[in-house]
C-alpha positions in Angstrom: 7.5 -35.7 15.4 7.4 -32.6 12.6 6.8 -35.3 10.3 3.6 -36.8 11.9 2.2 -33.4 13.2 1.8 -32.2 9.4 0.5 -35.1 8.2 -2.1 -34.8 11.2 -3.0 -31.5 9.2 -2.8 -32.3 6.1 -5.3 -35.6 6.7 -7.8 -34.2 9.4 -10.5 -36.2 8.4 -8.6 -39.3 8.6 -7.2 -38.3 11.7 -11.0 -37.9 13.5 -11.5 -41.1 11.9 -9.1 -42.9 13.5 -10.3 -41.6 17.1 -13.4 -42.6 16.0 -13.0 -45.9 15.5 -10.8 -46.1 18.8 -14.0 -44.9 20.8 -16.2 -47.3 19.3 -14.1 -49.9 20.4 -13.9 -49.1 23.8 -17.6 -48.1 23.9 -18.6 -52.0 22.7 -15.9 -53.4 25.4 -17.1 -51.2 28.1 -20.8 -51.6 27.7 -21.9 -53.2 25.1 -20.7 -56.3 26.0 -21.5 -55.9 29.9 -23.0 -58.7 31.7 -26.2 -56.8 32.7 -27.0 -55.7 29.7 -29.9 -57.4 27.4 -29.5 -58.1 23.6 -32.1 -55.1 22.3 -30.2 -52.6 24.6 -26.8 -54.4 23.3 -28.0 -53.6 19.5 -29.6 -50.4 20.3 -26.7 -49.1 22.4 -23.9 -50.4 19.4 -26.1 -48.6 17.0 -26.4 -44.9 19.1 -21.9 -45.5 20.0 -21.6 -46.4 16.0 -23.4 -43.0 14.8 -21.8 -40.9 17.9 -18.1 -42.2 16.2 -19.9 -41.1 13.0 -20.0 -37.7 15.0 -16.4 -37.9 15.5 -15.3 -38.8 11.8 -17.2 -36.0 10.2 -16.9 -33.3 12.4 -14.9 -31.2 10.3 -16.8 -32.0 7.0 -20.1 -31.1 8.2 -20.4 -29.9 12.0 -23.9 -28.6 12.0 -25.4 -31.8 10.4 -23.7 -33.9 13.4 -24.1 -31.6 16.0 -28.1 -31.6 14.8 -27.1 -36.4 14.8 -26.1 -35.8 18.1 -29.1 -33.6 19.7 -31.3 -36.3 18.2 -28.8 -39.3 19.6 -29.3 -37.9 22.8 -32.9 -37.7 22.7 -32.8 -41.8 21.7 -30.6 -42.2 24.5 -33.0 -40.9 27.2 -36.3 -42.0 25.9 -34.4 -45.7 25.1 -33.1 -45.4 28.4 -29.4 -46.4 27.1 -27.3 -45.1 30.3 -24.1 -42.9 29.6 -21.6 -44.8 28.0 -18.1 -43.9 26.1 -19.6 -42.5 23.0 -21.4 -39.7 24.4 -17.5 -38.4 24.8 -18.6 -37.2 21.1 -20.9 -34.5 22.6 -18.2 -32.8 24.2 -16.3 -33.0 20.5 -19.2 -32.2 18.5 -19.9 -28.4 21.1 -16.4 -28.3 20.9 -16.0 -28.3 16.9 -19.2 -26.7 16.4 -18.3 -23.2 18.5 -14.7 -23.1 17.1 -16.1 -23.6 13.2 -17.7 -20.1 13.4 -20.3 -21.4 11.1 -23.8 -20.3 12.2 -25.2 -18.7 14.7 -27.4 -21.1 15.8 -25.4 -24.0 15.8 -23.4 -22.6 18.6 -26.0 -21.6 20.5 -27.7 -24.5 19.9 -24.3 -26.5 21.2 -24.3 -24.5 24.3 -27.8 -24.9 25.3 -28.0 -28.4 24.9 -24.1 -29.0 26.6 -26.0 -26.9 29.7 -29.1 -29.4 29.7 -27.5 -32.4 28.9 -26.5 -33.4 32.5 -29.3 -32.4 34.4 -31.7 -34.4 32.1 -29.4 -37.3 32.2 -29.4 -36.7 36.1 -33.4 -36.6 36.0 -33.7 -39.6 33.7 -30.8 -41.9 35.8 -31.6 -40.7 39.3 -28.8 -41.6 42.2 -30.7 -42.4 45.1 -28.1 -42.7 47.2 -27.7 -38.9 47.4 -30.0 -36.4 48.2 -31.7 -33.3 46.4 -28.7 -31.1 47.1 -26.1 -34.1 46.1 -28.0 -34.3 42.6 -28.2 -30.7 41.8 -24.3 -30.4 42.9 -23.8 -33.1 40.6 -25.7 -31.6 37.8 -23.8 -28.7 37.9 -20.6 -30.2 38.2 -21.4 -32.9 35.0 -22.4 -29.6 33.0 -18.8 -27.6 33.9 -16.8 -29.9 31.0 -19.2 -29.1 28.3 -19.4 -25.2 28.8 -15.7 -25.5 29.0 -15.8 -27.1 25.7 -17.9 -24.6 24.3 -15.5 -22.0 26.2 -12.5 -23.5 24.6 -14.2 -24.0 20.6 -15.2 -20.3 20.8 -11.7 -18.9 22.1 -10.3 -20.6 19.0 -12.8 -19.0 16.8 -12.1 -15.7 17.9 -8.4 -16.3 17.8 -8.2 -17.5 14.3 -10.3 -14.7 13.5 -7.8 -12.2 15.0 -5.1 -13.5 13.1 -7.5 -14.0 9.8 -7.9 -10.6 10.6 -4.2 -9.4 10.9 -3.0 -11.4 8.0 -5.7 -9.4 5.6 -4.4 -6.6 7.5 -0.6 -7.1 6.4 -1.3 -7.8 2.9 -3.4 -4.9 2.6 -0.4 -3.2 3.6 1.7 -5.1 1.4 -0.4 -3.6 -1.5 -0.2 -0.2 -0.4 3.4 -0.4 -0.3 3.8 -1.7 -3.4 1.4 1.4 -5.3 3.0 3.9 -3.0 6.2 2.3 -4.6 4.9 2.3 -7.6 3.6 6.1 -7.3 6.9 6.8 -6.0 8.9 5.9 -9.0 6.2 7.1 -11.3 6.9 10.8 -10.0 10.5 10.2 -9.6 10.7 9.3 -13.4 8.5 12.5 -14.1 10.8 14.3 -12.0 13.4 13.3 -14.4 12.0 13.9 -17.4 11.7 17.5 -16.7 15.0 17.8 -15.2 16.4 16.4 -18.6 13.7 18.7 -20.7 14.9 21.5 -18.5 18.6 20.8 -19.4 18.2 19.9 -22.8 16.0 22.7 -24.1 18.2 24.8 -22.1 21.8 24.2 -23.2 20.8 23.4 -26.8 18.9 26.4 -27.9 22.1 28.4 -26.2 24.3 26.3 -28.8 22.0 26.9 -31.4 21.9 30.1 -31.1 26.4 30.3 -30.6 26.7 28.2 -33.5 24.3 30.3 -35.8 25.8 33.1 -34.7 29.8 31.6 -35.4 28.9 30.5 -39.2 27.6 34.4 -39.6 30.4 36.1 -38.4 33.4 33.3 -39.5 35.0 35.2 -42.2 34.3 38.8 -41.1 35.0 38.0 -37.0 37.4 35.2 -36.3 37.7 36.3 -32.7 33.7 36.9 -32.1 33.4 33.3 -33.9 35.7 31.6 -31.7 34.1 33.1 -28.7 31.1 31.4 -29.8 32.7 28.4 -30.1 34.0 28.2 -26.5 30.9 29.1 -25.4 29.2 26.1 -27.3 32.2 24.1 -26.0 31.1 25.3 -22.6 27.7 24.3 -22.4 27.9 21.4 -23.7 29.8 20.4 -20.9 27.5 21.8 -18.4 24.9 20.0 -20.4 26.7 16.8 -20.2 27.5 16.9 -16.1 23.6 17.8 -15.7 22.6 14.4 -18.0 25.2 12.4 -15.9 24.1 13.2 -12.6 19.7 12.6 -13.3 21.0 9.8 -15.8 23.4 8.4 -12.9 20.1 8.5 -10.5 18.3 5.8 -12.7 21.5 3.7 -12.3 20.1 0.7 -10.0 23.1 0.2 -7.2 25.4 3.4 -8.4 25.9 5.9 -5.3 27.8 8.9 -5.4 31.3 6.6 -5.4 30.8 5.6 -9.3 28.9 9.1 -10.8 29.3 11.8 -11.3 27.1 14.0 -9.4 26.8 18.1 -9.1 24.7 19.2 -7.2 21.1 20.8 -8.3 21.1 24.3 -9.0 19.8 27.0 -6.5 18.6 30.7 -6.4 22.5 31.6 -6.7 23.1 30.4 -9.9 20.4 32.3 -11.9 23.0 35.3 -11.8 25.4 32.7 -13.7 22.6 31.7 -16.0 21.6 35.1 -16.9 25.4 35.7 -17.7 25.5 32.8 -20.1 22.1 33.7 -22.1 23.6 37.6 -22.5 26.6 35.9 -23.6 24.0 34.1 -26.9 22.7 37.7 -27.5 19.9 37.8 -25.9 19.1 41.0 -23.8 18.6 40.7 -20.1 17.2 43.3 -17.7 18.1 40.7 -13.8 17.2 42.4 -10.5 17.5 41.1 -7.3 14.8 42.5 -4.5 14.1 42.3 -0.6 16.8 40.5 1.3 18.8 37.4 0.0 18.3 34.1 2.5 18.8 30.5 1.8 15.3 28.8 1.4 14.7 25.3 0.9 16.1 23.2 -1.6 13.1 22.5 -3.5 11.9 26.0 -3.9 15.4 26.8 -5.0 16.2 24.5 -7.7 12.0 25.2 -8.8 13.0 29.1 -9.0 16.3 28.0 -10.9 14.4 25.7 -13.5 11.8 28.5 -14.0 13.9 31.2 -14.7 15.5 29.0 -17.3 12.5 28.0 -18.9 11.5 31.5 -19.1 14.3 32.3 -21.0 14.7 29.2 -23.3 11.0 30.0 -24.5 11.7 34.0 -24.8 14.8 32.5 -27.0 12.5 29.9 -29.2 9.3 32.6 -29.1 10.5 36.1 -28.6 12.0 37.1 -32.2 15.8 38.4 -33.0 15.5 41.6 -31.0 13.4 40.5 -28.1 14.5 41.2 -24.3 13.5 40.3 -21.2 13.1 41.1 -17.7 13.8 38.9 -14.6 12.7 40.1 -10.9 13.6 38.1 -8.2 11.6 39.2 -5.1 12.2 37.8 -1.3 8.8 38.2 0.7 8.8 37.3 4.1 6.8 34.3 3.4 8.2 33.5 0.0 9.7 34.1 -3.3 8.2 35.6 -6.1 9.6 35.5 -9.7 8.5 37.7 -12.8 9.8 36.8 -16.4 9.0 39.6 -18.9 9.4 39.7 -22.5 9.1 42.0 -25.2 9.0 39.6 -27.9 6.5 38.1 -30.4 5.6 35.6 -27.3 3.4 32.3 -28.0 0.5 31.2 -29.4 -2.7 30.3 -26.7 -1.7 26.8 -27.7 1.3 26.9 -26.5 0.5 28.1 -23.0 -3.3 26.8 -22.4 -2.6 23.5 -23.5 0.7 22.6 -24.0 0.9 22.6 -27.6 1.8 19.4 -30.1 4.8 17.3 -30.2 5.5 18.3 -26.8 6.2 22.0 -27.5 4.5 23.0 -24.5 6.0 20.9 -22.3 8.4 22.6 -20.6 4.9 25.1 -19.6 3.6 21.9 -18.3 6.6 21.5 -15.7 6.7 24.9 -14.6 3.0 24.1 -13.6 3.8 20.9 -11.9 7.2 22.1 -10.5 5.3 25.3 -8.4 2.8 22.9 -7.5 4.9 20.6 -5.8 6.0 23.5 -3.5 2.3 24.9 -3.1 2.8 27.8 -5.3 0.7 29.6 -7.9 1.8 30.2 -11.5 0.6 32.5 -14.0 2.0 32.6 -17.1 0.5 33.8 -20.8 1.1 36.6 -23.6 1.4 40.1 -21.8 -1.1 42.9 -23.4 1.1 45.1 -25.0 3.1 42.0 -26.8 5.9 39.3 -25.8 5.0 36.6 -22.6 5.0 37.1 -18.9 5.4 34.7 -16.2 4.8 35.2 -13.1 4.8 32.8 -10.2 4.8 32.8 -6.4 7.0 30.2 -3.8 5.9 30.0 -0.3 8.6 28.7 1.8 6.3 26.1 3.1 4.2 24.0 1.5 0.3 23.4 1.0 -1.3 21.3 3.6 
């Protein structure tokens, strides 16, 4: 039964076709070859029944050309005076086809006007004289109900297929806005990760840089400061290392927590700890803590964290031998503000306007992008009296 339904759709043409033919049949059994009828009505009535199976067979190809056959068809009919016979069953099709198609406006008012007239003319030109005035209106009206019905139906299935045309452009539309918010997503996840790994790399290298310089000085005069040095490259490394494996172990497709290593991202806590570590490479650090300690969300945390570090890895590449710096922490009730202070050589306006060459200024660029993520403000740029200030501002909430 599957089988013959979709090879009904797939051949719908030969399908109306087929019916077509069947109603000719019966149309030339029925009337054609009835005893009362003469041989010009016989030809004229198989010639109307042959075009309104045309009707039929083509409905689907070209429904406003035969619903315009059929107007005409029944025009021939009443002026030929060629009674209703079995092929005018195509009328009902043809209104039918026509208001479902959803082709032009005027086709399917045209096929509702003349469905509406079509019985009482044929009750005016073939008059029953065996009822009265009332009996022949009733009748009218009652001839007329199948072929509004038809129109009815046609149109219900137009507006139905529409609805669903309608909620299928609706899902794909969807679809593709899935697919760029999925594509977005990634986009800013892999951003994301790139300054994570800028943040960790610039970071923990310049501290080993600076250990190892530092070690190969001091060797031969300073065993002990040397292999201080040494732990403390050992040191970072590792931290380095654990950092790379957990963003590296986030682009992992399948991995979860079970098969990575994963610590977790640094907060406001651990500036303390990383102010510790750049002391320990010799650089001189002024921390203060103001206002009232409080946990804050996660993302303004680990921004604060990254800034602070960034701060301090630039005063390290920038700043000169004996530059120091100055890091305020402030709690505001509606926020967290951070101020990085240097007395160094700072930066050129390259390096903080527009984020240098080869990338030097990148890790500028991701303060910029990490406040804004948060709706904060960031001001950073050579200070007045010499060395770099940044200064930036977390609200606990972000920008609507």
């Amino acid at each position: 039964m599957q089988r013959l339904y979709d090879f009904i759709r797939r051949h719908p043409t030969g399908t109306d076709t087929f019916w077509a033919v069947a109603l000719l049949g019966f149309t030339l059994l029925s009337v054609v070859g009835g005893p009362d009828a003469t041989t010009g009505d016989r030809w004229a009535a198989a010639g109307i029944a042959a075009l309104l199976s045309t009707v039929v067979a083509l409905r689907r190809r070209m429904p406003e050309r035969m619903l315009v056959l059929t107007a005409v068809l029944g025009v021939a009919q009443l002026v030929l005076d060629i009674e209703v016979m079995p092929a005018d069953f195509a009328m009902l099709v043809i209104i039918y086809t026509v208001a479902a198609h959803g082709g032009p406006r005027w086709a399917s008012r045209l096929a509702l006007v003349g469905g509406i007239c079509a019985a009482p003319l044929a009750q005016i030109r073939w008059t029953l004289e065996e009822t009265g005035r009332g009996g022949q209106v009733f009748f009218a009206i009652v001839m007329s109900v199948p072929f509004v019905l038809a129109w009815v139906l046609g149109d219900s299935i137009r507006t139905r297929r529409a609805y669903f045309a309608q909620l299928e452009e609706r899902a794909t539309r969807l679809e593709k806005e899935r697919e760029a918010q999925a594509k977005v997503a990634v986009a800013a996840e892999r951003a994301r990760i790139a300054r994570e790994l800028h943040d960790v790399v610039a970071h923990n290298v310049s501290v080993m840089v600076v250990q190892a310089d530092g070690a190969a000085y001091v060797l031969d005069a300073a065993p002990d400061q040397a292999k201080q040095a040494l732990e403390t490259i050992s040191s970072t490394g590792r931290q380095a290392l654990a950092e790379m494996r957990r963003l590296l172990g986030v682009l992992r497709t399948g991995d979860g927590p079970e098969n990575g290593e994963y610590v977790p991202q640094p907060d406001v806590r651990q500036i303390e700890d990383l102010v510790e570590k750049v002391r320990e490479a010799g650089l001189a650090v002024d921390f203060r803590v103001e206002g009232t300690p409080r946990p804050l969300p996660s993302g303004v945390e680990l921004t604060a964290y990254r800034i602070v570090q960034e701060a301090l890895t630039n005063t390290r590449k920038h700043g000169g031998p004996e530059a120091g710096v100055s890091v305020r922490l402030v709690y505001f009730d509606d926020g967290l503000g951070l101020l990085v202070e240097d007395d160094g050589r700072g930066s050129s306006h390259e390096l903080y306007e527009d984020g240098g060459a080869d990338g030097r200024g990148h890790g500028l660029i991701g303060m910029r992008e990490r406040v804004g993520m948060v709706g904060g403000t960031l001001d950073a740029g050579p200070r007045p009296g010499g060395g770099f200030r940044i200064s930036a501002l977390l609200p606990l909430k972000p920008a609507n």
